[in-house]
C-alpha positions, -999 to 999 in steps of 0.1 A, spaced: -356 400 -866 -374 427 -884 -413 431 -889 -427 445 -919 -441 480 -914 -475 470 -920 -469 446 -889 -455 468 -867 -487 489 -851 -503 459 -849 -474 447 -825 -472 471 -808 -512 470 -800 -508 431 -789 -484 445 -764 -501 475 -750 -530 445 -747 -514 422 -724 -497 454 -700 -536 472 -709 -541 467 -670 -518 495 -664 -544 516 -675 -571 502 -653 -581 508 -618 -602 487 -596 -625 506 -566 -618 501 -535 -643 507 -502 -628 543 -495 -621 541 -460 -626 582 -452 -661 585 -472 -689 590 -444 -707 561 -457 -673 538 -454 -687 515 -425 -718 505 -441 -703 495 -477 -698 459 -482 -690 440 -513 -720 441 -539 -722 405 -550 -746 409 -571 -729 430 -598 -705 410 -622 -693 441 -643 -673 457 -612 -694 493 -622 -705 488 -584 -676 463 -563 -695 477 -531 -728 488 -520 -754 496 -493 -792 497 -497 -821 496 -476 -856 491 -480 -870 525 -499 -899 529 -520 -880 559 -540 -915 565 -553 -930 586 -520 -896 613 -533 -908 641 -558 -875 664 -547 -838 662 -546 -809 686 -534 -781 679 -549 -748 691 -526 -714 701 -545 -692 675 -551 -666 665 -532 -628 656 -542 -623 630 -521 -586 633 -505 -581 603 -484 -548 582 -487 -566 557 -510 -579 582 -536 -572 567 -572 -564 602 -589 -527 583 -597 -507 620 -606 -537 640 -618 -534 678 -616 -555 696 -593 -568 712 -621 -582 682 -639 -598 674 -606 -619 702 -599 -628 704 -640 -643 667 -632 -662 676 -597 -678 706 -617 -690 688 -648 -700 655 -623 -720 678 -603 -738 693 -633 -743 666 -655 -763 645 -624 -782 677 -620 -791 673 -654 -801 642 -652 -822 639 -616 -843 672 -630 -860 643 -651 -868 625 -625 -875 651 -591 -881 687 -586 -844 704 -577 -845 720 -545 -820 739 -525 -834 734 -488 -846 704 -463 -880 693 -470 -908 666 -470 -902 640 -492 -866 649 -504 -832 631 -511 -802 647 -506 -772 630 -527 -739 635 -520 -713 628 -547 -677 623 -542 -650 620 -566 -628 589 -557 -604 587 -585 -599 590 -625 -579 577 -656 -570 595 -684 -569 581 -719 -534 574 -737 -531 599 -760 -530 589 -798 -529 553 -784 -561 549 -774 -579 561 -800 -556 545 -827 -568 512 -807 -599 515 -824 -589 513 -857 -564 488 -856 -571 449 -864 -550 441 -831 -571 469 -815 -602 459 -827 -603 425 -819 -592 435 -777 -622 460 -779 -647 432 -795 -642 413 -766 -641 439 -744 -676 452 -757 -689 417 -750 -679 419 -715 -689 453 -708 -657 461 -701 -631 488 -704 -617 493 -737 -579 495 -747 -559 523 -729 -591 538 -719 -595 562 -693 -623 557 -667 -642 574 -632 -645 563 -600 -667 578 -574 -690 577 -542 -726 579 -543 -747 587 -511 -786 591 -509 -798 602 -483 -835 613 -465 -834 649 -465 -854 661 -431 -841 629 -412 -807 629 -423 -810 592 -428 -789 572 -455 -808 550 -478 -786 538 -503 -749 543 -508 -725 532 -534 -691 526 -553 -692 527 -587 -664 531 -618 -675 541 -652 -663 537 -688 -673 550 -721 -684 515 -746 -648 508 -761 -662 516 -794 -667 553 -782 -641 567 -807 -657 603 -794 -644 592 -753 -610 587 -762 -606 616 -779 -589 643 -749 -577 631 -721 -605 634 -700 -635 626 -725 -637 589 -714 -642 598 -672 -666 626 -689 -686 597 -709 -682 574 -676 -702 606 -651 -730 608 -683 -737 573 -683 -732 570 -639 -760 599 -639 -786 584 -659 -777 552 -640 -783 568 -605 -819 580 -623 -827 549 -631 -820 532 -597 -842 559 -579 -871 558 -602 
Protein backbone atom coordinates (compact mmCIF):
# COMPACT_ATOMS: atom_id res chain seq x y z
CA UNK A 1 0.00 0.00 0.00
CA UNK A 2 1.03 3.34 -0.90
CA UNK A 3 0.71 6.65 1.27
CA UNK A 4 0.02 9.94 -0.16
CA UNK A 5 3.05 12.19 -0.11
CA UNK A 6 1.61 14.47 2.15
CA UNK A 7 1.47 11.46 4.57
CA UNK A 8 4.60 10.26 4.22
CA UNK A 9 6.91 12.59 6.65
CA UNK A 10 4.38 12.38 8.98
CA UNK A 11 5.06 8.49 8.95
CA UNK A 12 7.98 8.49 9.02
CA UNK A 13 8.07 10.91 12.31
CA UNK A 14 5.45 8.35 14.12
CA UNK A 15 8.27 5.90 13.65
CA UNK A 16 11.32 7.73 14.53
CA UNK A 17 8.78 8.34 17.86
CA UNK A 18 8.32 4.95 19.02
CA UNK A 19 12.43 3.85 18.22
CA UNK A 20 13.03 7.93 19.69
CA UNK A 21 14.80 6.01 22.74
CA UNK A 22 17.59 5.30 20.50
CA UNK A 23 18.49 8.73 20.80
CA UNK A 24 18.33 8.92 24.56
CA UNK A 25 20.77 8.01 27.21
CA UNK A 26 20.05 7.47 30.88
CA UNK A 27 23.12 8.39 33.66
CA UNK A 28 24.50 6.01 35.34
CA UNK A 29 26.59 6.32 38.93
CA UNK A 30 30.11 6.53 37.02
CA UNK A 31 31.94 4.04 38.91
CA UNK A 32 35.74 5.87 38.28
CA UNK A 33 34.49 9.50 39.26
CA UNK A 34 36.25 10.32 42.80
CA UNK A 35 32.95 11.02 44.20
CA UNK A 36 31.52 7.37 42.91
CA UNK A 37 31.17 5.93 46.52
CA UNK A 38 29.13 8.55 48.00
CA UNK A 39 26.39 8.86 45.00
CA UNK A 40 23.25 7.24 45.65
CA UNK A 41 19.97 7.42 43.83
CA UNK A 42 18.32 10.99 44.14
CA UNK A 43 14.76 10.20 44.90
CA UNK A 44 13.64 13.17 45.04
CA UNK A 45 14.08 14.30 41.38
CA UNK A 46 11.36 12.92 38.98
CA UNK A 47 12.77 14.48 35.70
CA UNK A 48 15.99 12.13 35.68
CA UNK A 49 18.23 15.76 35.21
CA UNK A 50 19.78 14.38 38.60
CA UNK A 51 19.29 10.04 38.87
CA UNK A 52 21.98 10.35 41.66
CA UNK A 53 23.19 12.66 44.23
CA UNK A 54 25.20 13.45 47.44
CA UNK A 55 24.64 16.47 49.78
CA UNK A 56 25.45 17.42 53.08
CA UNK A 57 24.51 19.98 55.39
CA UNK A 58 26.09 23.53 53.94
CA UNK A 59 25.01 26.92 54.35
CA UNK A 60 26.47 27.90 50.72
CA UNK A 61 25.99 31.44 52.11
CA UNK A 62 29.42 31.72 54.46
CA UNK A 63 31.20 31.14 50.35
CA UNK A 64 31.99 34.48 48.61
CA UNK A 65 34.83 32.50 46.18
CA UNK A 66 35.02 29.67 43.83
CA UNK A 67 37.99 28.08 41.77
CA UNK A 68 36.81 26.44 39.15
CA UNK A 69 39.44 23.39 37.93
CA UNK A 70 39.45 22.40 34.08
CA UNK A 71 37.16 19.98 33.09
CA UNK A 72 37.68 16.62 32.89
CA UNK A 73 36.74 13.96 30.00
CA UNK A 74 35.83 11.38 31.85
CA UNK A 75 37.35 7.96 30.28
CA UNK A 76 36.05 5.14 32.40
CA UNK A 77 34.50 2.01 30.75
CA UNK A 78 30.97 3.36 31.37
CA UNK A 79 31.44 6.83 29.70
CA UNK A 80 28.29 7.54 27.44
CA UNK A 81 30.29 9.37 24.56
CA UNK A 82 28.55 6.33 22.21
CA UNK A 83 31.30 6.95 19.01
CA UNK A 84 32.05 10.65 19.52
CA UNK A 85 35.25 12.04 18.10
CA UNK A 86 37.82 13.10 20.35
CA UNK A 87 37.39 16.23 18.85
CA UNK A 88 33.88 16.92 19.73
CA UNK A 89 34.92 15.99 23.20
CA UNK A 90 37.35 18.31 24.06
CA UNK A 91 35.13 21.28 22.05
CA UNK A 92 32.41 20.27 24.90
CA UNK A 93 34.95 20.22 28.11
CA UNK A 94 36.10 23.82 26.82
CA UNK A 95 32.79 25.46 26.33
CA UNK A 96 31.43 23.47 29.77
CA UNK A 97 34.23 24.83 31.59
CA UNK A 98 33.64 28.38 30.32
CA UNK A 99 30.14 28.77 30.22
CA UNK A 100 29.98 27.60 34.33
CA UNK A 101 32.67 30.24 34.75
CA UNK A 102 30.32 32.46 33.34
CA UNK A 103 27.77 31.74 35.24
CA UNK A 104 29.34 31.20 39.05
CA UNK A 105 31.09 34.94 38.48
CA UNK A 106 27.39 35.96 39.27
CA UNK A 107 27.27 34.44 42.16
CA UNK A 108 31.29 34.23 43.85
CA UNK A 109 34.48 36.04 43.30
CA UNK A 110 36.68 33.66 40.76
CA UNK A 111 39.82 32.77 42.27
CA UNK A 112 42.77 30.68 41.17
CA UNK A 113 44.24 29.59 44.67
CA UNK A 114 43.09 27.73 48.14
CA UNK A 115 41.49 30.15 50.36
CA UNK A 116 39.00 31.01 53.27
CA UNK A 117 35.69 30.53 52.40
CA UNK A 118 36.08 28.98 48.90
CA UNK A 119 34.46 26.07 46.74
CA UNK A 120 36.43 24.36 44.48
CA UNK A 121 34.07 22.54 41.71
CA UNK A 122 35.21 19.95 39.74
CA UNK A 123 33.35 19.22 36.48
CA UNK A 124 33.55 16.04 34.53
CA UNK A 125 32.18 15.27 31.27
CA UNK A 126 30.35 11.83 31.40
CA UNK A 127 28.86 11.41 28.09
CA UNK A 128 26.89 13.29 25.07
CA UNK A 129 24.22 12.91 22.19
CA UNK A 130 24.27 14.57 19.19
CA UNK A 131 21.15 15.66 17.40
CA UNK A 132 19.89 13.76 14.09
CA UNK A 133 20.75 15.89 11.54
CA UNK A 134 17.69 17.36 9.37
CA UNK A 135 15.56 15.02 11.49
CA UNK A 136 15.54 16.61 14.48
CA UNK A 137 14.86 19.77 13.57
CA UNK A 138 12.28 18.89 10.89
CA UNK A 139 10.56 17.15 14.19
CA UNK A 140 9.57 20.55 15.08
CA UNK A 141 7.68 21.37 12.35
CA UNK A 142 5.87 18.45 11.67
CA UNK A 143 2.18 17.66 13.02
CA UNK A 144 3.50 14.02 14.02
CA UNK A 145 6.49 15.92 15.41
CA UNK A 146 4.75 18.33 17.15
CA UNK A 147 2.46 16.52 18.89
CA UNK A 148 5.73 13.93 20.47
CA UNK A 149 7.40 17.34 21.46
CA UNK A 150 3.92 18.75 23.23
CA UNK A 151 4.04 16.10 25.36
CA UNK A 152 7.40 15.93 25.80
CA UNK A 153 7.45 19.74 26.88
CA UNK A 154 4.80 18.75 29.47
CA UNK A 155 7.09 16.31 30.96
CA UNK A 156 10.15 18.20 30.85
CA UNK A 157 11.50 15.90 28.81
CA UNK A 158 13.73 15.31 25.90
CA UNK A 159 12.52 16.21 22.62
CA UNK A 160 12.43 14.13 19.34
CA UNK A 161 15.89 12.95 18.14
CA UNK A 162 17.44 15.38 20.36
CA UNK A 163 20.87 15.41 21.53
CA UNK A 164 21.60 15.86 25.22
CA UNK A 165 24.80 16.08 28.15
CA UNK A 166 25.67 14.10 30.79
CA UNK A 167 28.13 14.98 33.41
CA UNK A 168 29.67 14.99 37.04
CA UNK A 169 29.43 17.73 39.38
CA UNK A 170 31.69 17.90 42.57
CA UNK A 171 31.74 20.85 45.14
CA UNK A 172 34.04 20.86 47.31
CA UNK A 173 35.63 23.09 50.59
CA UNK A 174 38.59 24.59 49.19
CA UNK A 175 41.26 24.78 52.23
CA UNK A 176 39.87 21.41 53.75
CA UNK A 177 39.52 19.51 50.69
CA UNK A 178 36.19 18.36 51.99
CA UNK A 179 33.18 17.36 49.54
CA UNK A 180 29.91 19.00 50.21
CA UNK A 181 27.78 18.18 47.50
CA UNK A 182 28.19 15.97 44.49
CA UNK A 183 26.02 15.11 41.54
CA UNK A 184 24.84 13.39 38.22
CA UNK A 185 23.00 15.31 36.11
CA UNK A 186 21.88 15.06 32.04
CA UNK A 187 20.67 18.13 30.29
CA UNK A 188 18.40 18.90 27.35
CA UNK A 189 17.55 21.96 25.42
CA UNK A 190 13.10 22.54 25.85
CA UNK A 191 12.03 20.41 22.74
CA UNK A 192 10.78 23.52 21.22
CA UNK A 193 14.45 24.89 21.01
CA UNK A 194 14.40 24.94 17.16
CA UNK A 195 17.90 26.98 17.77
CA UNK A 196 19.47 23.38 19.89
CA UNK A 197 18.82 21.21 17.24
CA UNK A 198 20.26 23.10 14.80
CA UNK A 199 24.39 21.51 14.61
CA UNK A 200 25.08 18.60 16.04
CA UNK A 201 26.23 19.66 19.12
CA UNK A 202 23.94 22.81 19.87
CA UNK A 203 21.46 20.74 22.06
CA UNK A 204 24.54 19.27 24.75
CA UNK A 205 25.58 23.12 24.23
CA UNK A 206 21.97 24.36 25.37
CA UNK A 207 21.96 21.37 28.02
CA UNK A 208 25.78 22.87 29.81
CA UNK A 209 23.93 26.66 29.65
CA UNK A 210 21.01 25.63 31.37
CA UNK A 211 23.20 22.82 33.98
CA UNK A 212 25.32 26.14 34.87
CA UNK A 213 22.74 28.42 35.92
CA UNK A 214 21.26 25.41 37.64
CA UNK A 215 24.47 24.68 39.68
CA UNK A 216 24.19 28.75 40.54
CA UNK A 217 21.11 28.44 41.70
CA UNK A 218 21.65 25.36 44.04
CA UNK A 219 24.65 27.21 45.66
CA UNK A 220 23.04 30.45 46.20
Amino acid sequence: MRFPIRHRGVLALLWSSAVAGCNTVTPVAYSEVASAHYLAPNTSDSSGRVPYRYASSVDWRSYDKVMLDPVVIYRGRDHQFGDMSEQDKVKLAAYMRSRFLESLSTRFAVVGQRQPNTLRVRLTLTGAVTNTPVLGTMSRFDLAGAVYNGVQTARDGEGLLTGSVLYVVEVLDAPSGRLLSAFVSKQYPSPYDVKASVGALAAAEAGIDKGADALVAQLR
